[in-house]
C-alpha positions as CSV (number, residue, x, y, z in Angstrom):
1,X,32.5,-36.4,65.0
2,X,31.0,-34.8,67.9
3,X,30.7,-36.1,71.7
4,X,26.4,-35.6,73.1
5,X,27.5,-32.3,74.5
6,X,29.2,-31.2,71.1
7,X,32.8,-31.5,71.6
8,X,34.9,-33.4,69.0
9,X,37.8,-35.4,70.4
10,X,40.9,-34.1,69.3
11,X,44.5,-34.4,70.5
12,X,47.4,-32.2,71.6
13,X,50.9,-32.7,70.9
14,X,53.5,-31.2,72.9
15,X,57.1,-32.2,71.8
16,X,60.6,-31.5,73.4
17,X,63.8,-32.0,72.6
18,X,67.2,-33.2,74.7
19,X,67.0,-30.0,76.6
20,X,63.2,-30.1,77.7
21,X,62.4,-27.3,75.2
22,X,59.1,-27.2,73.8
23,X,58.7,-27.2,69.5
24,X,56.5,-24.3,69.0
25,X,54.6,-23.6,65.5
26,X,53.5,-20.5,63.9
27,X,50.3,-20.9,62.2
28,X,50.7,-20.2,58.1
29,X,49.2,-16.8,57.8
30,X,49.0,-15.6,61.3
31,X,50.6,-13.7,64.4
32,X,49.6,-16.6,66.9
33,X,51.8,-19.9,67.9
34,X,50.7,-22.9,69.1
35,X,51.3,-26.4,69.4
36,X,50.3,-29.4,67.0
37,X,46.9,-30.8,67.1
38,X,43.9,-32.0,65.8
39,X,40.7,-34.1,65.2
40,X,40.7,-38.2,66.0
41,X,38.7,-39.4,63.0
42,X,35.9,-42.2,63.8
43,X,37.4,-45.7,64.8
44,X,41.2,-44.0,65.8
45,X,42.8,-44.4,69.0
46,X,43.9,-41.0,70.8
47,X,47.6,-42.4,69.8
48,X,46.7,-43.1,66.2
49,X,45.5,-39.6,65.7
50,X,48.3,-38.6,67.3
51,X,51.1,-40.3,65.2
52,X,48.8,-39.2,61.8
53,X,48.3,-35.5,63.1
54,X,52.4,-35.7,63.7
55,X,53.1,-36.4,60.1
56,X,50.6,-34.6,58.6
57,X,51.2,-31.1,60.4
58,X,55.3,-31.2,60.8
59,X,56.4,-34.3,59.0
60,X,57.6,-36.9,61.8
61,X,56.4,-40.6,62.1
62,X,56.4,-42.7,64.5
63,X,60.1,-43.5,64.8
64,X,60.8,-40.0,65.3
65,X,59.9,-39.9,68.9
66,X,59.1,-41.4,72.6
67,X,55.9,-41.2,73.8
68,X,56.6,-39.7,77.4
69,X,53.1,-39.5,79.1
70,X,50.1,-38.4,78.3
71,X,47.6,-36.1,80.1
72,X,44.9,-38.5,82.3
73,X,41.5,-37.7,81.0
74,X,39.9,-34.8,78.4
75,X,40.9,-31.3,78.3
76,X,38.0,-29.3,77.1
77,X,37.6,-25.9,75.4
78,X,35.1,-23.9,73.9
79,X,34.9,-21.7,71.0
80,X,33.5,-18.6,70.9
81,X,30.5,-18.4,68.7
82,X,31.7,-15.8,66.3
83,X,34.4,-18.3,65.2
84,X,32.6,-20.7,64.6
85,X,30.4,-21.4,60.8
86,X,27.1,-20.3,61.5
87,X,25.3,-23.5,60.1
88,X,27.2,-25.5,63.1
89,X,26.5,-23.2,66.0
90,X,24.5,-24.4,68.5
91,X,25.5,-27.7,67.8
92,X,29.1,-27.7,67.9
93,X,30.9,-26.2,71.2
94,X,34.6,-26.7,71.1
95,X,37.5,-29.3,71.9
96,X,37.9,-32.1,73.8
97,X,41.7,-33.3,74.0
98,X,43.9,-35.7,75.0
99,X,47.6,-34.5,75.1
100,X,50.9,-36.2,74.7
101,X,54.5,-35.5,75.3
102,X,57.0,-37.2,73.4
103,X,60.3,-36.5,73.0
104,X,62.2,-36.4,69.8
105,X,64.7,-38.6,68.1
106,X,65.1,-37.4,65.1
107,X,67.3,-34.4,63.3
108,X,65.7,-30.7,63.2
109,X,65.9,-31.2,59.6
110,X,63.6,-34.5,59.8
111,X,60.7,-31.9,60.5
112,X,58.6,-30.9,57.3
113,X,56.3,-28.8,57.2
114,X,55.2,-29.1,53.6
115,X,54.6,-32.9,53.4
116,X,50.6,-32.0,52.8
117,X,49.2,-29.1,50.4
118,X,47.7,-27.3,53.2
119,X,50.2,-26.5,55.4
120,X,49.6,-25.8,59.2
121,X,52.3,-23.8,60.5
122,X,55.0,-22.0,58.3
123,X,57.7,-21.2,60.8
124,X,58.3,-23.2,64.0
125,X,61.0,-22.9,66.7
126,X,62.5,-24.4,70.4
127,X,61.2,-22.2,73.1
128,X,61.5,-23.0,76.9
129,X,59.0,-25.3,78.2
130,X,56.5,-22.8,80.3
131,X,55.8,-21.1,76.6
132,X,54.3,-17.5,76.4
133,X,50.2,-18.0,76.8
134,X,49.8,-15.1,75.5
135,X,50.2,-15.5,72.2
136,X,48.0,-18.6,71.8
137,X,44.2,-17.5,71.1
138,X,42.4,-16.3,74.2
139,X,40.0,-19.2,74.7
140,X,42.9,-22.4,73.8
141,X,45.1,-20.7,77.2
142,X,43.7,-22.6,80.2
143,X,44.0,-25.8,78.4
144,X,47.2,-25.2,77.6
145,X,48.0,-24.1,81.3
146,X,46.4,-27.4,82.5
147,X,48.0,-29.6,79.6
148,X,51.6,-27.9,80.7
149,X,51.5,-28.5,84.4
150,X,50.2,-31.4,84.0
151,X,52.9,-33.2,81.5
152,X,55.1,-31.3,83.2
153,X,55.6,-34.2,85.7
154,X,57.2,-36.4,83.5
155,X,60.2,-34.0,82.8
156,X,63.6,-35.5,83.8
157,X,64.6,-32.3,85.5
158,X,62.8,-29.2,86.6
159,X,62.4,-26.5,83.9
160,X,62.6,-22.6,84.8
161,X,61.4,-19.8,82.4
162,X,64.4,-18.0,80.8
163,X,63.9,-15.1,78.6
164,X,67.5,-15.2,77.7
165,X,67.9,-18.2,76.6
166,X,64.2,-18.1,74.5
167,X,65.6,-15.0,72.4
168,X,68.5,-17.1,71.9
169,X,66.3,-19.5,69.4
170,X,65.8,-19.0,66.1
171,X,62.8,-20.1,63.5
172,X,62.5,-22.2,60.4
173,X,60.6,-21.1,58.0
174,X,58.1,-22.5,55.2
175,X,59.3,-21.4,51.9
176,X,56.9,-21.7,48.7
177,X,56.4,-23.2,46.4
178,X,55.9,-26.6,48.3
179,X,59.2,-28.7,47.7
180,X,59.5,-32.8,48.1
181,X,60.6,-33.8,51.3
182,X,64.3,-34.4,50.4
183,X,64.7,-30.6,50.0
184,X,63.6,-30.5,53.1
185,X,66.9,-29.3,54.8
186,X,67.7,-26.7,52.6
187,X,64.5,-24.8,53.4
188,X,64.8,-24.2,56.7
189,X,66.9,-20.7,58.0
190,X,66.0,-17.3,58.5
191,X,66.1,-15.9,62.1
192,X,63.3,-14.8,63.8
193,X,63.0,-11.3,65.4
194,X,60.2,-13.1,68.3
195,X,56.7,-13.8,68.9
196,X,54.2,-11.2,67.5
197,X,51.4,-11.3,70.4
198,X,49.0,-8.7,68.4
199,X,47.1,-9.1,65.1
200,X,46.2,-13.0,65.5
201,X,43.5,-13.3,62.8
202,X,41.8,-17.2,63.7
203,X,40.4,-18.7,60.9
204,X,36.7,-19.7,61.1
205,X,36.7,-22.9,63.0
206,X,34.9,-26.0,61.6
207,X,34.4,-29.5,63.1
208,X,37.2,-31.3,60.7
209,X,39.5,-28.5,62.0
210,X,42.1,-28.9,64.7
């Protein structure tokens, strides 16, 4: 589903927990992090595709968390041609999203990353809030920047980059084969040694992706 000037709606999700850190998500197969997101499917609300896109991408409904604001109006992107399927080009030019901020309620343990066949991420962490941009793809940055700063007024207490605190964290990661989510606790620890910034592969983007 695509807006006149070819941008699909799509959604951003940007959770924290008590201590205003951000969940951040490596993507399965790749060097690059990022927050959850992705497409609103015709006749959804920007918060319906945000509570299914929740589930589907690290296992947490709706009673998991608190809506805590919401960015004002569309964020928009665009992606580079030579990521995109070349029978789409030319009609299809990138993301426009609406982000949220919730906070969570639930256990780290409540967070699942193989409740689908097609994982998203396998291995997420707690970083500060004002995450590395560098390791997100080049052309998702500036939205990122803007979504940030903007959500960033909600917080219940300001929030200053620490790098000490940030090695501090460790990541969960995805083991396979896919297990049910009651074994969902068990899968989850080996440390992390950081944030690779180099040899981010993207896959080929098409419009059902987030």
């Amino acid at each position: 589903m695509l807006d006149r000037e070819g941008f699909r709606p799509n959604v951003g999700i940007i959770l924290l927990n008590a201590q205003n850190e951000v969940w951040w998500g490596k993507r399965v197969r790749e060097h690059s992090w990022q927050f959850p997101q992705g497409g609103i499917k015709y006749g959804e609300t920007p918060e319906q595709a945000m509570f299914r896109e929740l589930e589907e991408e690290i296992g947490l409904r709706q009673e998991h968390v608190k809506i805590v604001g919401r960015t004002r109006d569309w964020l928009r992107y665009e992606v580079p041609d030579h990521f995109i399927k070349r029978e789409i080009r030319g009609h299809y030019r990138g993301q426009k999203q609406i982000w949220f901020l919730l906070r969570m309620c639930a256990r780290d343990n409540d967070v699942n990353l193989r409740l689908t066949d097609h994982p998203e991420f396998d291995a997420w962490r707690w970083h500060e809030y004002w995450v590395p941009l560098d390791v997100v793809i080049e052309f998702k940055r500036d939205v990122y920047q803007r979504a940030l700063q903007e959500l960033s007024r909600f917080l219940t207490w300001p929030v200053h980059g620490n790098a000490q605190q940030a090695h501090r964290h460790t990541s969960r990661y995805l083991r396979q084969p896919h297990a049910p989510r009651a074994q969902d606790g068990a899968a989850l620890a080996k440390p992390c040694d950081g944030i690779a910034a180099e040899g981010c592969t993207p896959e080929l983007i098409l419009p059902g992706k987030g």
